[in-house]
C-alpha positions in Angstrom: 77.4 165.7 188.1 79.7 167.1 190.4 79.4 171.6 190.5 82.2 173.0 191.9 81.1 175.3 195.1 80.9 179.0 194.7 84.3 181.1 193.4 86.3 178.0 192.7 88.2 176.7 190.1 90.4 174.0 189.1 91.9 176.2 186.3 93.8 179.2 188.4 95.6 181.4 186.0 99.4 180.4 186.7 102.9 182.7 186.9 103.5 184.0 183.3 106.7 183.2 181.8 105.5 184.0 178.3 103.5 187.1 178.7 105.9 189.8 178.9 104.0 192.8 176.8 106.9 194.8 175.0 106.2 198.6 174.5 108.1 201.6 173.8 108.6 203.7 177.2 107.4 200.2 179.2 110.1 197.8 180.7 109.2 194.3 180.5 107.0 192.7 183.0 108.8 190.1 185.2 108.1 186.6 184.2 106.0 186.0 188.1 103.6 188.4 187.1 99.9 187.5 186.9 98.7 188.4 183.9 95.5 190.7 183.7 93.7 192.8 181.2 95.9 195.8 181.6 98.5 193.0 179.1 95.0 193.5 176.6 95.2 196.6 174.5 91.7 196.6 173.3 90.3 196.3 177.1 88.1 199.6 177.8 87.4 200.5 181.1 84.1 198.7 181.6 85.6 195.2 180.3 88.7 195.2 183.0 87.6 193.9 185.8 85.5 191.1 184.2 88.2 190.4 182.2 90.7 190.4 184.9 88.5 188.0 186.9 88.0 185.7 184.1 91.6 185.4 182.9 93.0 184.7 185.9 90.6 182.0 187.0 91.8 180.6 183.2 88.0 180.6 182.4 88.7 182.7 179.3 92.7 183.9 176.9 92.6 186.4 175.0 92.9 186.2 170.8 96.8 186.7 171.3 99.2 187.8 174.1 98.3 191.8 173.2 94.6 191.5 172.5 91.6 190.2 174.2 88.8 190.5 171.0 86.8 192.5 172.7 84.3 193.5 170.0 84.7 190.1 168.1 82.0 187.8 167.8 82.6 183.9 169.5 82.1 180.5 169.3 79.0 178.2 170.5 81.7 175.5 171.4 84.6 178.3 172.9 81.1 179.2 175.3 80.7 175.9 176.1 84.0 175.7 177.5 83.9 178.7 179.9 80.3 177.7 181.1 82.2 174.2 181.9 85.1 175.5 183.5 83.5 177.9 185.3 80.9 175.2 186.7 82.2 171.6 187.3 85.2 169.8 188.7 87.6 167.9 186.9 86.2 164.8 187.6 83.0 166.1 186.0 84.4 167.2 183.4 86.1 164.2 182.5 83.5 161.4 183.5 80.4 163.2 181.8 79.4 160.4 178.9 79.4 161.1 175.1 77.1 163.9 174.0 76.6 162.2 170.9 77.1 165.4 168.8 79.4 164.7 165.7 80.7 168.6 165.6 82.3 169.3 168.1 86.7 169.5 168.0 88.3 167.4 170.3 90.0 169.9 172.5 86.5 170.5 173.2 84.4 167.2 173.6 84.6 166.7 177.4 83.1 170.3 178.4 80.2 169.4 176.0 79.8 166.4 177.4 79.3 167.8 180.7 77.1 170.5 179.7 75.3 168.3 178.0 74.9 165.4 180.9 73.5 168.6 183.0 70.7 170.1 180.7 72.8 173.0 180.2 72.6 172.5 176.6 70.5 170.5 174.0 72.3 171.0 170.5 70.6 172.3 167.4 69.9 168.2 166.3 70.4 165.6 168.4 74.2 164.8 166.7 74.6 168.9 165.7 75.9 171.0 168.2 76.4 174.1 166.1 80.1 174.4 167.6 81.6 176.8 165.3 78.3 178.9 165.2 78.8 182.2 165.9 76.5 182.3 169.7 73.6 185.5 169.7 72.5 187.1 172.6 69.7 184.7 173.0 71.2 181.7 173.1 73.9 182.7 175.2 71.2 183.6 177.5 69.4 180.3 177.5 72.8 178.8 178.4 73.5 181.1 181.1 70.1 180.2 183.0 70.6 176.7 182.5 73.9 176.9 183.6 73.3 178.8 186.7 70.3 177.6 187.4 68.3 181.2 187.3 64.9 182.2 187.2 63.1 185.8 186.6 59.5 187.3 186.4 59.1 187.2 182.2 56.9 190.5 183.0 59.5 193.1 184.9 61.4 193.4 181.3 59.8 195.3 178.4 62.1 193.7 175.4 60.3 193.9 172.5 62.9 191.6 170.5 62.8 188.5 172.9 61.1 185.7 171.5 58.6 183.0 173.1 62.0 180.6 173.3 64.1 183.2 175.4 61.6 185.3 177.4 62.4 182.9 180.4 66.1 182.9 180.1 66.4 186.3 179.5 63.6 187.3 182.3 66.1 185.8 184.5 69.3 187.6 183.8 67.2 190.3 183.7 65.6 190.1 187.1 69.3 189.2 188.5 71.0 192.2 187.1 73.2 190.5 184.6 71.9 192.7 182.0 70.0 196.0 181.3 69.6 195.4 177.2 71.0 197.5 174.5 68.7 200.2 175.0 65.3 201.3 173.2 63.6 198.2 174.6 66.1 195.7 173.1 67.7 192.9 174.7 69.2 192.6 170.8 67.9 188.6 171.2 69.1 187.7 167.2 72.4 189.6 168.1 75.8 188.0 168.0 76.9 188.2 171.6 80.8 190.3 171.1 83.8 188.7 173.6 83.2 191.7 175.5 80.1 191.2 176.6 80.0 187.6 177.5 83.0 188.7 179.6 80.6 190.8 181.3 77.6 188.5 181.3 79.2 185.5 183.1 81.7 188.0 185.7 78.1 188.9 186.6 77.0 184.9 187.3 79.9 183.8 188.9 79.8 186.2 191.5 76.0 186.8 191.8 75.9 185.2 195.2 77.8 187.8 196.7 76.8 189.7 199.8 75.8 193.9 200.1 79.2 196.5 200.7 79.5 197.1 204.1 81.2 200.2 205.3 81.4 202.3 202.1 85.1 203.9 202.1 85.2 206.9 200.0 88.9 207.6 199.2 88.3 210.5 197.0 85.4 213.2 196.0 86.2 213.5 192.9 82.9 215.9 191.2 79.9 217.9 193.2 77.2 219.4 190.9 74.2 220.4 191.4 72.4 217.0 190.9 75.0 214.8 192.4 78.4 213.7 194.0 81.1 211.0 192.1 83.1 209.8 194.5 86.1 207.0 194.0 86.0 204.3 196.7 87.7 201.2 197.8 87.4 198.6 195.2 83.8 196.9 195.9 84.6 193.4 196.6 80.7 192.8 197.2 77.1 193.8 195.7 75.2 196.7 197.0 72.1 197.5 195.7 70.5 199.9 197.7 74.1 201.7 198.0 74.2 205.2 199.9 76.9 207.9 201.5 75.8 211.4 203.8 76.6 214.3 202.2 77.2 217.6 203.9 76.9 220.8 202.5 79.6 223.8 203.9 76.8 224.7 206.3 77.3 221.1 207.8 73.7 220.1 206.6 73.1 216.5 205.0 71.9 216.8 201.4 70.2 213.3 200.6 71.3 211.4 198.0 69.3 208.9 196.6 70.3 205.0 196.8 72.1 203.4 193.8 73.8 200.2 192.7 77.3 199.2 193.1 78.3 196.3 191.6 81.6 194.0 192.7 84.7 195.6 191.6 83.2 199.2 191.3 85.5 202.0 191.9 84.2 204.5 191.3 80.1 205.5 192.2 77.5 208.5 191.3 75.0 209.0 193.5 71.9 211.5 192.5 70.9 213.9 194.5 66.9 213.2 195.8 66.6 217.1 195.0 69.1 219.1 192.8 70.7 221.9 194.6 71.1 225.7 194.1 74.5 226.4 192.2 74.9 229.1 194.4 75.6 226.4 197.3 78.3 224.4 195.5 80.9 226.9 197.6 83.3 226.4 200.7 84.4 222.8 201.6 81.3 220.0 201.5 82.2 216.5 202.4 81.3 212.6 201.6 81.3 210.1 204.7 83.7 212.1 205.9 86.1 213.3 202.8 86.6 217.0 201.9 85.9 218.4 198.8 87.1 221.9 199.1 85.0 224.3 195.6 87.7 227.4 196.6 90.6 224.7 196.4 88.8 223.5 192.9 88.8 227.0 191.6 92.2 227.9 192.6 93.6 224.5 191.0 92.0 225.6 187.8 93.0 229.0 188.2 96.6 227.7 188.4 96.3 225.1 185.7 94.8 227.5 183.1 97.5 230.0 183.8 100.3 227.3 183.0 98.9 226.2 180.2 98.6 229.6 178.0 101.2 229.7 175.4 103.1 231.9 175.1 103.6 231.9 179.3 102.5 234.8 181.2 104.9 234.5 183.9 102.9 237.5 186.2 99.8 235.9 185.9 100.8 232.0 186.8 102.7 233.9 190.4 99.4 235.7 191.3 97.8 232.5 191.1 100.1 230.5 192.6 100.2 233.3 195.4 96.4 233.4 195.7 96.3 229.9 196.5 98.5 230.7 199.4 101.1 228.3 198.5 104.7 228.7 199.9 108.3 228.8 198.6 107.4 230.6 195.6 110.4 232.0 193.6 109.0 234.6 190.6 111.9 234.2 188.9 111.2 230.1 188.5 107.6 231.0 187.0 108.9 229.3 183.4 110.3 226.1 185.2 107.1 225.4 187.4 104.9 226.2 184.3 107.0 223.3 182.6 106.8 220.8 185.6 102.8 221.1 186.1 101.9 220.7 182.9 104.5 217.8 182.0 102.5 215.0 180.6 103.6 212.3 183.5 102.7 215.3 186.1 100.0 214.7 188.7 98.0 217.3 189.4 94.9 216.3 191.1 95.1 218.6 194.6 97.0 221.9 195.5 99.2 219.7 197.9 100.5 218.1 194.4 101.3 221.7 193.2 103.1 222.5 196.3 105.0 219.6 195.9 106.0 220.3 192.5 106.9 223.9 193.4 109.6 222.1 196.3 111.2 220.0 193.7 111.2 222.4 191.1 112.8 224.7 193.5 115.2 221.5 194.8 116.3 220.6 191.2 116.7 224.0 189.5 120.2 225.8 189.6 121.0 229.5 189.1 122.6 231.1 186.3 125.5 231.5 189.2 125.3 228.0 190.6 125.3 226.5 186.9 129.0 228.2 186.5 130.3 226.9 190.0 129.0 223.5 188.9 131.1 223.8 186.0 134.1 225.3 187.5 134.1 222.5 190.1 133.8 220.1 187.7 137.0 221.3 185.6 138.5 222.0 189.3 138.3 218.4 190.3 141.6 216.8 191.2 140.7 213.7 191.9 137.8 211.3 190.9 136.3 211.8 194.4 136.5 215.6 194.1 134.9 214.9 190.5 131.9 212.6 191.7 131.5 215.4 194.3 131.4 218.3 191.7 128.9 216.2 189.4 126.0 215.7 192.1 124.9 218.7 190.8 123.6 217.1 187.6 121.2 214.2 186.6 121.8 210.3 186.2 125.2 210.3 187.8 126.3 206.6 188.1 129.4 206.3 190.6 130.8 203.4 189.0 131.1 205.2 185.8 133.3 207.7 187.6 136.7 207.1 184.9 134.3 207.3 181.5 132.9 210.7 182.9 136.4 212.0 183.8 137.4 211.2 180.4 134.2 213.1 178.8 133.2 215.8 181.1 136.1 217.7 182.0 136.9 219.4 179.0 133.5 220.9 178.6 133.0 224.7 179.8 129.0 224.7 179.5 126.5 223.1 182.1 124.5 221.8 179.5 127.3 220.4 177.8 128.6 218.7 181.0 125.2 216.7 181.1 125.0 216.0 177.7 128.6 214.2 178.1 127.2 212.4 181.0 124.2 211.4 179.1 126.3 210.2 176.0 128.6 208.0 178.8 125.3 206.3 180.6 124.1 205.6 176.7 127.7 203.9 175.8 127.6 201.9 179.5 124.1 200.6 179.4 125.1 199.4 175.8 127.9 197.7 177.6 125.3 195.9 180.0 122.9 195.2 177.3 125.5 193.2 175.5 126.6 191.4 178.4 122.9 190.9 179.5 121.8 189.8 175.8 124.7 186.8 175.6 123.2 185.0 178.2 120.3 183.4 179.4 119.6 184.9 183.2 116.2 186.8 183.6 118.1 188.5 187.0 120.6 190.0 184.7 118.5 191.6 182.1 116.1 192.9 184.8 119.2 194.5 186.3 120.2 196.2 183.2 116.5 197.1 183.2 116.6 199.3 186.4 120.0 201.1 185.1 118.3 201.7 181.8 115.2 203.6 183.7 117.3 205.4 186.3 120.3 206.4 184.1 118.9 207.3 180.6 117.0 210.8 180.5 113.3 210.0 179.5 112.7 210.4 175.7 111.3 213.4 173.7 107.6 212.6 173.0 108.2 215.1 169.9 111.0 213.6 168.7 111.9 210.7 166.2 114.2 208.6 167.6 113.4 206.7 170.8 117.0 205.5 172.7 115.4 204.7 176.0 112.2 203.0 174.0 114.5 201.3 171.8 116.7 199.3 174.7 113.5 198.5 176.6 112.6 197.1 173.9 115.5 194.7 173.4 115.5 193.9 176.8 112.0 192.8 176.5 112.7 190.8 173.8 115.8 189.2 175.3 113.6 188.0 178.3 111.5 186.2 175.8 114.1 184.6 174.5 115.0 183.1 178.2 111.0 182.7 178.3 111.5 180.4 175.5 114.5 178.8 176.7 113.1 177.9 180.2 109.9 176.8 179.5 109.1 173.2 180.8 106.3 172.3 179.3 104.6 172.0 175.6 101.9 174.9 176.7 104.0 177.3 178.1 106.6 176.7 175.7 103.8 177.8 172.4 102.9 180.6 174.4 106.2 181.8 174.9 107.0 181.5 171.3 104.0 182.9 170.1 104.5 186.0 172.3 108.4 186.8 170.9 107.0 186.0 167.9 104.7 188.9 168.4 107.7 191.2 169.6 110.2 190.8 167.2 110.4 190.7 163.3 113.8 187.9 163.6 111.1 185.2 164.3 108.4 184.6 161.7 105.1 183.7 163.5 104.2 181.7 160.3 107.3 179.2 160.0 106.5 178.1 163.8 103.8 174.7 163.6 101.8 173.9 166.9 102.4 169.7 165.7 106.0 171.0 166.3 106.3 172.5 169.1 107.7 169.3 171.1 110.8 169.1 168.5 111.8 173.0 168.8 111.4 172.4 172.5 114.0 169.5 172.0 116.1 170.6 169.6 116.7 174.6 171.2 117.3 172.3 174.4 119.9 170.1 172.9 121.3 173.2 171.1 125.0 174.0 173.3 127.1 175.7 170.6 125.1 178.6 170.3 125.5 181.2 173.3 123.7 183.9 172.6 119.9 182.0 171.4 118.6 185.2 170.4 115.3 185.6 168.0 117.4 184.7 165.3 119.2 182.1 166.5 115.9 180.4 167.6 114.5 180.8 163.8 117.4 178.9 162.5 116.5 176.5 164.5 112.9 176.1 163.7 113.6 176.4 160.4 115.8 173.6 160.4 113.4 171.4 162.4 110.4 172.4 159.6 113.2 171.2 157.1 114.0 167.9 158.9 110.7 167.3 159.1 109.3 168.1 155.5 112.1 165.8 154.3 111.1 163.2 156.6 107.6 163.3 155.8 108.2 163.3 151.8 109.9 160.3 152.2 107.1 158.5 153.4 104.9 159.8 151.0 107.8 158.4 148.2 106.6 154.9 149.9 103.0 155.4 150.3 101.7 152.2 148.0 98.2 149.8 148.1 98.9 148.5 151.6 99.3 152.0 153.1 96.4 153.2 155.1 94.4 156.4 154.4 94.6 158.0 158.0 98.4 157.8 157.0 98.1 159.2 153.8 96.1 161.9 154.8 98.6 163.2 158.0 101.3 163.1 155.5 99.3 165.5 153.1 98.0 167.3 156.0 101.7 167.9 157.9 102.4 171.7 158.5 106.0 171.3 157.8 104.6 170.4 154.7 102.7 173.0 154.3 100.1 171.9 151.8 96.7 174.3 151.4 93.5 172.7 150.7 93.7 168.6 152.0 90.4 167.5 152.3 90.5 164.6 154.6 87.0 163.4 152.8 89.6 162.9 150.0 92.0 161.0 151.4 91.3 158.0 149.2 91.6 160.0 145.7 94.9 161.5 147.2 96.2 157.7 147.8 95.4 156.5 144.2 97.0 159.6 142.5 100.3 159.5 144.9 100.6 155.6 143.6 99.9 156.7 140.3 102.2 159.3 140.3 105.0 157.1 141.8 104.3 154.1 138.7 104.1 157.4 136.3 107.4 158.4 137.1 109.4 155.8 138.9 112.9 158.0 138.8 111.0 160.9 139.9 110.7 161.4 143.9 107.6 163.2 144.8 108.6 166.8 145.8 106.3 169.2 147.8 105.6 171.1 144.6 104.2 167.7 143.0 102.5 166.6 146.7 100.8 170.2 146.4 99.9 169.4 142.4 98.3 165.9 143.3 95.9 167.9 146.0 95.0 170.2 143.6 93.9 167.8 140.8 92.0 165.7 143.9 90.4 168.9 144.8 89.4 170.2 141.3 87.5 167.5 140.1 86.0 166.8 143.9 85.0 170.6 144.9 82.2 171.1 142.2 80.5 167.5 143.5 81.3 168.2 147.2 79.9 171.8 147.4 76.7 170.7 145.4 76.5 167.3 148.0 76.8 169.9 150.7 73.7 171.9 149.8 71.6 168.6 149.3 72.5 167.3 152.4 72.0 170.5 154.4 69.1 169.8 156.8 68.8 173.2 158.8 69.6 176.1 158.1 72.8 176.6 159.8 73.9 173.5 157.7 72.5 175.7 154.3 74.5 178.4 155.4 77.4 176.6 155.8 77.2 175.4 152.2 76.1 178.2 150.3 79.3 180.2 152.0 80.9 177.6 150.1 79.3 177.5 147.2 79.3 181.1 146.4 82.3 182.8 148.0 84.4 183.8 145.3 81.8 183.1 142.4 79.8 185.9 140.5 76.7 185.3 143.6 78.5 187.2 146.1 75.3 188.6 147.3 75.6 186.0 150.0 78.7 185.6 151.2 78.4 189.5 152.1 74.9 189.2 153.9 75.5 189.5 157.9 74.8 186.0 160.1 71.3 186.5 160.5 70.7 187.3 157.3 72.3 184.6 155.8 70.0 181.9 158.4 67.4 183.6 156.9 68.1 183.5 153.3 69.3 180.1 153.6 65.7 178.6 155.4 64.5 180.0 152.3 66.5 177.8 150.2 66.3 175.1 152.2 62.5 175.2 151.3 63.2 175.5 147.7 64.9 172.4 147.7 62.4 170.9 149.5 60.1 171.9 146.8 61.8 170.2 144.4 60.6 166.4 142.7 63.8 165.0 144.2 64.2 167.2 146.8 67.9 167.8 145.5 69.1 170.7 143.4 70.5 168.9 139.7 73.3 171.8 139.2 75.4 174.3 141.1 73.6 176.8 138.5 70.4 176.0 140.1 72.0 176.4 143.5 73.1 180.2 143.0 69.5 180.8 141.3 67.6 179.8 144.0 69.9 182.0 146.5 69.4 185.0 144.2 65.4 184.8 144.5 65.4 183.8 148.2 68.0 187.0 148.6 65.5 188.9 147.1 62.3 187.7 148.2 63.4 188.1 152.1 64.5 192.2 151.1 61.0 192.4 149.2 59.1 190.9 152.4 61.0 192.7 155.2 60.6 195.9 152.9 57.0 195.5 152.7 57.0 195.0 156.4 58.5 198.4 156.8 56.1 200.0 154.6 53.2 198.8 156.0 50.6 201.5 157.6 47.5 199.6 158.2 47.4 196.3 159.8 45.2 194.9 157.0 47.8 195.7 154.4 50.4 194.0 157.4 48.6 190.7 157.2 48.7 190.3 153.6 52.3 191.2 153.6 53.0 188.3 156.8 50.7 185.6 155.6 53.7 184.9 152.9 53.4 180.8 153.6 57.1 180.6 152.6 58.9 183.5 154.6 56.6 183.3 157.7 54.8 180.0 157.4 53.7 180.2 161.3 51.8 183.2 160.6 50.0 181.8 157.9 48.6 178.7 159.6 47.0 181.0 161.9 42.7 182.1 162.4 41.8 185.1 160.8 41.4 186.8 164.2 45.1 185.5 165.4 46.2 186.9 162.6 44.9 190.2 163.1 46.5 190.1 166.4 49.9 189.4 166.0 49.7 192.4 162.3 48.7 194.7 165.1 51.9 193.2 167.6 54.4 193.9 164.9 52.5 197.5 163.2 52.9 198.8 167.4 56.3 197.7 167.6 57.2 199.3 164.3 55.6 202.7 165.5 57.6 202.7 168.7 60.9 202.7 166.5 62.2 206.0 167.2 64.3 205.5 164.2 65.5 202.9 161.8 63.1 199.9 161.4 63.1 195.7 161.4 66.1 194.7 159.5 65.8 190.8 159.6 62.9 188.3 159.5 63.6 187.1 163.2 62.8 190.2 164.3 59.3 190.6 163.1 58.6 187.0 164.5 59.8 188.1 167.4 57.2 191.5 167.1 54.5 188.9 166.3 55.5 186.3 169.1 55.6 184.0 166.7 
């Protein structure tokens, strides 16, 4: 099977049409925009780059256009996929034969199949999959290895949790530096593996072959202590694992740091000192490869920020440190205004160079008491509309083309502040203007122009304040340009995405009217649509409400014809059309559906089948089927993940909810257990759903009452009685006396190293044991 070579693939994340993430105080982004993790809200710092990488090779989406799922659990199959995309060509992909498993959705089957053709995974049976399993830690790491063809040394890791069927795979990503564990000596093995992390796991692998930093560039210093420098540097593009930069002290002398790891897309680095170093040293102006980090200029940007900070203001003391930093233009009588400008929220304030700069536009910008009154006497003054633009460059957000509105407003006022507020009120009524004009048609260059007058010509809102004007209209800009998204969209996949993300943006367009089966008649009919000029959100949701209407009358019709000769595939995507909007078709049922609809029909002959009667027929199906299927279920499970399965099922909503609230691995445990019970039985098959919830109860309680014991246990003799349980830990008990011994005191040590807490499933103290 053909790999694709190193860094390439077939699935490049294209120009976003679709993507545009609407937030108060945030125009839209254009529609050529890449999109990155910056569009995901739930993105922390150490998941961006991976996640970056990742979405724009189109190895990974997010859950929806605003959030990525970081701490959600995944999907054996949705791993499969990655590995896949991330690995072979599209020839590989799409030659690779049948995997044989039965599980696994179609939009998935030819990624299996390649994964499968390659060894890269095996399936839990030979036609099971597992695809809708939630992955672990463990597995994901067998996969990885496989996949990438990785090897470690099983002894350089001291996991305590890693079972005799991962130690290899996890040795290797181990060894590689794909992983450090979750602490305390746990890899976390029995772990479902979180969004996040696999992010991490396979940025790691596809760009482990990278080659050491050359030529570290340290762009700012931005912390000495006295154990160690963090420094920001040009973002890594390579691996560097013995990493290093020469520090001087102010005496000029080079205080060694030791050698650390920077891994690809690192910006920012901490290196440890080999020796701490006095605290009396950390004085004067040290440097890193090359960069100043100036202590006095530290302490005087402190000195300055503390000062500006203290309500109420101490005018006095924010000069003297303004002075004392030696900074120039300083006017005492502006102490209030500069106060107000460093500490605005949107202020940077990293260096005294920034304060200075602040200082020379606070000074540019601010007007006397005197030259506030000439403003306003030129203003009234003005003669003409060139005198008038003239008179008004004295205030904020003055348009020129909105010269005659201002004459109108302005000139009667006999305040400065009043003279603004006029001109604010006129920029508010103009961009309205634009926004109307902009909103009635369908050109992205016009909205983006009405954009830029919105963020140059509104005054920034008031973070205290209710009402949000200059929010508000970025926001209906935003949600204008996905309207043209949807509009403009030329094919099936960007056109759901562009509807799912207005959707998302605005409450005219309900996210649950819109059917993916449907998406290629909205597409058509919005397309078709030419009296309508402005296609706003609510325009478009007449539309697709009318094209779910169309369609559920289409499809009751042919369920009104549905007789002996009509197939059950048929009947089944009648029942199971989302115009329709039928809960609970079973397609196992399709045949009991069929006989009922023909029933119905002969029953009432005059009577059309409705979608109130179509949704009655499915519920008598279902009634008198559930109780035999979910029973079926649980006799036909033949792993545990199949048990589990069916007793979710079974017992979700009954008076056993016990189960249904256990945790993943608890419920594989619990459900091996009943597995066995059934296996116990004369027929091997449990008679009675009674006897079903029963048996759960006891194997609920019997795997608390053993890991419990477990716990407890201070003595490995008292240990082995407790593991030698032949149902709960039937590979212990098949072992000597003497192995057993052994592997009572494996599990007693690993308890006694828990600093706190203790095992809390089954899988872990077979793991302790090595069993």
């Amino acid at each position: 099977m053909e790999k694709r070579t190193k860094n390439y693939h077939k699935f490049v994340a294209t120009a976003a049409t679709a993507t545009l993430a609407v937030s108060a105080f945030v125009p839209v982004v254009s529609a050529d925009v890449t999109p990155t993790a910056s569009n995901f809200t739930d993105v922390a710092e150490q998941y961006k780059v991976p996640v970056d990488y990742l979405y724009n090779k189109g190895i990974i989406q997010g859950i929806s256009a605003t959030q990525f799922g970081t701490q959600q659990e995944i999907k054996r199959v949705d791993v499969g996929i990655m590995i896949a995309k991330s690995l072979y060509t599209e020839d590989a992909i799409n030659s690779a034969p049948a995997s044989g498993f039965t599980d696994v959705p179609a939009r998935a089957t030819k990624y299996i199949n390649v994964l499968k053709a390659n060894g890269v995974v095996n399936g839990k049976t030979t036609t099971s999959y597992g695809a809708n399993d939630s992955i672990t830690r463990g597995e994901a790491a067998i996969m990885f290895a496989n996949a990438y063809n990785i090897t470690g040394d099983v002894n350089n890791s001291e996991f305590t949790d890693v079972a005799s069927r991962y130690t290899n795979a996890v040795a290797a990503l181990y060894d590689h530096g794909i992983t450090k564990g979750k602490g305390n000596k746990k890899f976390g093995t029995a772990d479902a593996i979180t969004r996040g992390e696999l992010a991490i796991f396979l940025y790691k692998l596809e760009t482990l072959e990278a080659e050491d930093v050359k030529g570290l560039n340290v762009t700012k210093v931005n912390e000495i202590t006295e154990k160690g420098v963090k420094v920001t540097i040009d973002q890594a593009t390579e691996v560097d694992e013995e990493a290093t930069v020469e520090v001087k002290n102010a005496k000029g002398e080079v205080v060694e740091v030791k050698p650390t790891v920077i891994e690809k897309g690192d910006t920012e680095v901490k290196f440890d000192f080999k020796e701490a170093v006095n605290k009396d040293t950390l004085d004067g102006v040290w440097t890193v490869n090359g960069t100043a980090y100036s202590f006095t200029e530290i302490k005087q940007l402190a000195a300055i920020m503390d000062a500006a900070k203290v309500d109420p203001l101490n005018e006095l003391n924010l000069v003297d440190a303004l002075k004392e930093a030696k900074l120039k233009n300083i006017d005492d009588n502006r102490a209030a205004s500069y106060a107000k400008a460093l500490t605005d929220k949107d202020a940077k304030v990293d260096t005294l160079e920034d304060v200075q700069k602040i200082i020379d536009a606070t000074n540019e910008n601010a007007l006397t008491e005197a030259e506030k009154t000439a403003a306003v006497e030129a203003v009234q003054e003005a003669n003409s509309q060139t005198q008038l633009l003239e008179a008004l460059q004295k205030f904020e957000r003055i348009n020129k083309d909105w010269i005659v509105s201002y004459e109108a407003d302005v000139k009667s006022q006999d305040r400065f502040e009043a003279i603004q507020e006029e001109i604010d009120n006129v920029n508010k009524a103009e961009i309205d203007k634009e926004i109307t004009k902009a909103t009635e048609q369908l050109e992205s260059s016009v909205v983006m122009q009405t954009i830029d007058l919105v963020k140059t010509y509104m005054a920034n809102d008031d973070e205290d304040a209710k009402e949000t004007p200059k929010a508000d209209r970025f926001e209906k800009l935003g949600v204008h340009m996905l309207v043209i998204d949807v509009n403009v969209a030329n094919t099936k996949d960007k056109f759901a995405k562009a509807m799912e993300t207005l959707a998302e943006a605005s409450n005219d367009l309900d996210k649950e009217t819109i059917h993916q089966t449907l998406m290629d008649n909205y597409r058509s009919a919005i397309q078709a649509e030419t009296t309508v000029t402005n296609k706003n959100a609510a325009d478009l949701q007449d539309i697709i409400n009318d094209e779910n209407l169309n369609v559920e009358n289409s499809t009751l019709e042919d369920l009104n014809e549905v007789g002996d000769t009509t197939s059950e595939a048929d009947v089944l995507a009648l029942l199971q059309n989302e115009a329709l909007g039928l809960e609970g078709v079973v397609a196992d049922y399709a045949a009991d559906y069929q006989a009922k609809i023909i029933d119905q029909l002969a029953e009432f002959a005059t009577q059309d089948i409705t979608k109130a009667t179509a949704q009655d027929i499915v519920d008598d199906v279902n009634a008198s089927q559930n109780d035999e299927a979910k029973l079926a279920a649980v006799n036909n499970a033949k792993t545990a993940s199949d048990m589990r399965a069916a007793l979710i099922v079974m017992t979700t909503g009954t008076t056993q909810d016990a189960y249904a609230n256990l945790l993943t691995q608890a419920k594989l445990e619990v459900a091996e257990l009943v597995l066995q019970a059934k296996e116990q039985l004369e027929d091997k098959k449990f008679t009675a759903e009674t006897n079903v919830l029963e048996a759960t109860s006891e194997a609920i309680e019997k795997r608390a009452d053993f890991i419990k014991a477990v716990n407890k246990a201070e003595k490995i003799t008292d240990l082995e009685k407790t593991l030698a349980d032949k149902i709960v830990f039937p590979e212990f008990h098949a072992l000597s006396k003497v192995e057993k011994n052994e592997k009572a005191e494996a599990v007693l040590k690993v308890l006694n190293a828990f600093e706190e807490g203790e095992f809390t499933t089954i899988v872990e103290i077979k793991s302790a044991a090595n069993l």
